[in-house]
N, C-alpha and C positions, 0 to 999 in steps of 0.2 A: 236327822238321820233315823231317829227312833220310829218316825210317822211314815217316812221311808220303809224301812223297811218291817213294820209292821201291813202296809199296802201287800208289800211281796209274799208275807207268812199267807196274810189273808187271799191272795192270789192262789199261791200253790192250795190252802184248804178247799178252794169253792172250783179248784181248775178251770178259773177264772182266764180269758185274753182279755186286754187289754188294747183298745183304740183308742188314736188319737188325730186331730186333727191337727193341720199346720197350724192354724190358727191359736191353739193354747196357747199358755202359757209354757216357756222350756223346760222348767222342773215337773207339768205335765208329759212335756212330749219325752224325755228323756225315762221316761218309767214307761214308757208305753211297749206291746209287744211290739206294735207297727205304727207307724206315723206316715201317714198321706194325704192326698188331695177325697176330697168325694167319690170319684171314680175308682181309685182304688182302693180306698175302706170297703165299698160294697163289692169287687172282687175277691179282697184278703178274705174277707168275714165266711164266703159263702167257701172256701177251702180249708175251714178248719173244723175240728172236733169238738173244738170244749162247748158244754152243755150252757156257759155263762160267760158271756159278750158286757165289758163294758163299755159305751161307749165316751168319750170325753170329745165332745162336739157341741152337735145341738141336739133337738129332740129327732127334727126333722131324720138326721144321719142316723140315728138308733131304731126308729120307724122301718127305715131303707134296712136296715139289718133283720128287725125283725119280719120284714113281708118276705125276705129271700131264707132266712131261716127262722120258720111260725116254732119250732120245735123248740127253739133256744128262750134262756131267761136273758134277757136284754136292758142295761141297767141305764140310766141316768146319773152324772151327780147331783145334776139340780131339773127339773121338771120346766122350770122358768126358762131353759137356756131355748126361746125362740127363732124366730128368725123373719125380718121385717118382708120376706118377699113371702112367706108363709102368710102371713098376717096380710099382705095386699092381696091376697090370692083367696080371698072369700068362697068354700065352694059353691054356693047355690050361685052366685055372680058367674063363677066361671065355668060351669056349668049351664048357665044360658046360654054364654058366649061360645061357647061350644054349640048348644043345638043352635044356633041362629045360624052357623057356617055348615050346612049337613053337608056329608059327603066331601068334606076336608080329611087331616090330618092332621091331631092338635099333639102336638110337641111340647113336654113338660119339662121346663129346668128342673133338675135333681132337686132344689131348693123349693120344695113345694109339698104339704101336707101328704098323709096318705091316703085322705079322701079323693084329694085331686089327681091323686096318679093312679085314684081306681077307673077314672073317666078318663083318659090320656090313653093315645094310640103308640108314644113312645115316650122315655126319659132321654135324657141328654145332660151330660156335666159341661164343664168350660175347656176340661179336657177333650171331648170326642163330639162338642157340637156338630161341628162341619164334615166329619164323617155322618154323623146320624142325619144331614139338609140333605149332604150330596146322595144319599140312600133312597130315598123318596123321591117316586116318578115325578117329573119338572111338569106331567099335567096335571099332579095335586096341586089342592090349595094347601098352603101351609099356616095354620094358625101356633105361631111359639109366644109364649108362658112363662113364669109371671115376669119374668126381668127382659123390661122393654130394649135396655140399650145394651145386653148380650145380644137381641134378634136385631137391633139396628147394624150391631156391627157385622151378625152373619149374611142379615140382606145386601149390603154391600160390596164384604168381599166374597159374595159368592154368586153375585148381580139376580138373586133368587128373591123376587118379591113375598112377602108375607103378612099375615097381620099378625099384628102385635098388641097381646095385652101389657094397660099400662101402668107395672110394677116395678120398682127397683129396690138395690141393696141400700138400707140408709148408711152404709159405713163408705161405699164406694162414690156414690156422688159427692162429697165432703171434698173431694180432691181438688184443689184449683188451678187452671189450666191457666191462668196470668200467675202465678206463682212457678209453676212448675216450671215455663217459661225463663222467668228468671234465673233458678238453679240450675236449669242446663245451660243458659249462659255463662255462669259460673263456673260451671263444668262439664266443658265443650267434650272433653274427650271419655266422658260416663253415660255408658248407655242409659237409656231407658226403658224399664220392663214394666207395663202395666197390663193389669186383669181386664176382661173384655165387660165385665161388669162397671165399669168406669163411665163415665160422660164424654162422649163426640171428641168435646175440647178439648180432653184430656188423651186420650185415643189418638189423637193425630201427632201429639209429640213422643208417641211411644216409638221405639226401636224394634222391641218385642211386645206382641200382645197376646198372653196364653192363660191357662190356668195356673195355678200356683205348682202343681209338679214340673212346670212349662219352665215355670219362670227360672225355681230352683235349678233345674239342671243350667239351665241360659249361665249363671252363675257358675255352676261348677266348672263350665267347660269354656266360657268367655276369658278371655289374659285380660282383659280389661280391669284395673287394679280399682275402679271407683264405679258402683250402680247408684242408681237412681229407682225406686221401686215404689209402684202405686200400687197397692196392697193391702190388707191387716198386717200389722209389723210381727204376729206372732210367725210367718217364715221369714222371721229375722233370725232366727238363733237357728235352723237348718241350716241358711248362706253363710252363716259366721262361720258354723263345723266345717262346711266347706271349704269355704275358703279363707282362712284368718287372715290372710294379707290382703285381705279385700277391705276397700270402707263400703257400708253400704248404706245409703244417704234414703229416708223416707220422703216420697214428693211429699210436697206441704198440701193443710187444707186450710181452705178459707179461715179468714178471722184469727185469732191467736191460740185457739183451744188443741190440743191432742185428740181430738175426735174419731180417728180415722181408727182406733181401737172395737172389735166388737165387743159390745158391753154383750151380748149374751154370752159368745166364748168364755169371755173371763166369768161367770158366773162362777165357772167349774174352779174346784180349787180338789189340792190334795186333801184335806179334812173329808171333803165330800165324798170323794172318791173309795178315801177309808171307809167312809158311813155307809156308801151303799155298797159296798162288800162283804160289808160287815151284818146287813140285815136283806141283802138282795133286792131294796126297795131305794128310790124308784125308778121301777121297772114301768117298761116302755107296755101298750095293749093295743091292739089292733085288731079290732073283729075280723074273726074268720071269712067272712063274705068278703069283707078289705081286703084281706091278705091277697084272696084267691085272684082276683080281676085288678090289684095293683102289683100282682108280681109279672103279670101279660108283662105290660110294656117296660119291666126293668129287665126281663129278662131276653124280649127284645133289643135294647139297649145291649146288653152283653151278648151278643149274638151279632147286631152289626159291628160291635167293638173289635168282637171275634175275627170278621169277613165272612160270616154269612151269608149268604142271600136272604132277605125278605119277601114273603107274599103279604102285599098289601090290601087294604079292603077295597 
């Protein structure tokens, strides 16, 4: 309680917000001003005032804050909290892979450095993917980025061929589709919610398949008294608030370990959080020439999100 609410003192000093991602931990997310998916941390962030954003995600999410607000001080609580599709997403690599397709349209999962969404014609979360596919004239090519089995499951249900760089989340492939199998035998009458960042095999025994804001509401508004959820289990404790008379069953992953955890999320802890409050470090940097040509296509992104029309190149 003491660390608690020395966070809030140091909050109100610095007129500090506070972000969080689903993924934290709950005595993160329960301190937080807002708690969301990708797609709406970068909506929240860019309608507010305070001079000092911190974010409790990854780096990647604090990055996304700072290219749509260069003005603001933008915090970390740990520098390390990465993110493995960042890290497959090399830019000089993706980057080739770009200029070898000219005259395409290369589509960046939100989950990708800000070097790589300074060369990106558009962002996209898991939330508004297939709004941003169905946007883009069907006689573009479509090249989407870095998470290959987000673009496997949007070329399918949307019969829109594309290529696909080939990246994924190491927390969502973990998930076992001969396991998963099993527990919904178990428990014939519990739906299934999984993230589209998930593996094929896993994807076909889902009920629902959306972003984690997706999934959570599926939960609030589902009477179904037992889920089944492929996911990071940190939006286990939003579906709890929701719904207490709900169980909500984690699909398994392979092998006997708890893996399915993001080890960079948890990096973040309250202590940290204090500390970089406390000394406004560390804070997120992004050159101004970054900012300027990676805020193009996030602010595209909120714009078809919006229902605006696009001119495309």
């Amino acid at each position: 309680m003491e660390l608690l609410n020395e966070i809030r003192r140091l909050k109100r000093d610095r007129n500090a917000l506070i972000l969080a991602h689903f993924y934290e931990d709950g005595a993160i997310q329960d301190l937080a001003d807002f708690v969301g998916d990708s797609l709406q941390l970068a909506q929240f962030s860019q309608k507010t005032n305070n001079p000092v954003v911190l974010m409790a995600g990854v780096v990647f999410m604090a990055e996304t804050v700072k290219i749509l607000s260069p003005e603001k001080t933008v915090l970390v609580p740990d520098l390390n909290a990465g993110c493995s599709l960042v890290a497959h997403s090399p830019f000089e690599e993706y980057k080739a892979w770009k200029d070898a397709h000219p005259n395409s349209i290369l589509v960046s999962y939100v989950n990708c450095s800000a070097d790589v969404k300074s060369i990106s014609d558009v962002i996209c979360t898991s939330a508004n993917a297939e709004q941003i596919i169905r946007a883009i004239p069907p006689e573009k090519t479509v090249l989407f980025g870095p998470d290959r089995n987000l673009g496997s499951y949007l070329q399918k249900k949307l019969n829109r061929p594309m290529e696909l760089w080939p990246g994924a989340c190491e927390v969502h492939v973990l998930f076992s589709a001969r396991k998963l199998f099993e527990l919904k035998h178990a428990h014939p009458n519990a739906p299934v919610l999984a993230h589209p960042e998930c593996i094929e095999s896993v994807l076909q025994y889902a009920d629902v398949i959306g972003s984690t804001s997706r999934l959570l509401n599926e939960v609030k508004t589902n009477p179904a008294k037992t889920f089944i959820v492929a996911t990071e289990p940190g939006i286990f404790h939003q579906m709890k608030k929701a719904r207490p008379d709900a169980e909500i069953l984690q699909a398994p992953a392979e092998g006997s370990c708890a893996c399915n955890e993001c080890p960079y999320m948890k990096l973040n802890s309250l202590e940290k959080i204090a500390a970089a409050l406390h000394d406004l470090t560390p804070a997120v940097s992004v050159m101004p020439s970054i900012v300027d040509k990676a805020r193009v296509p996030l602010e595209r992104m909120l714009k078809i999100t919006a229902g605006t029309p696009i001119q495309w190149h």
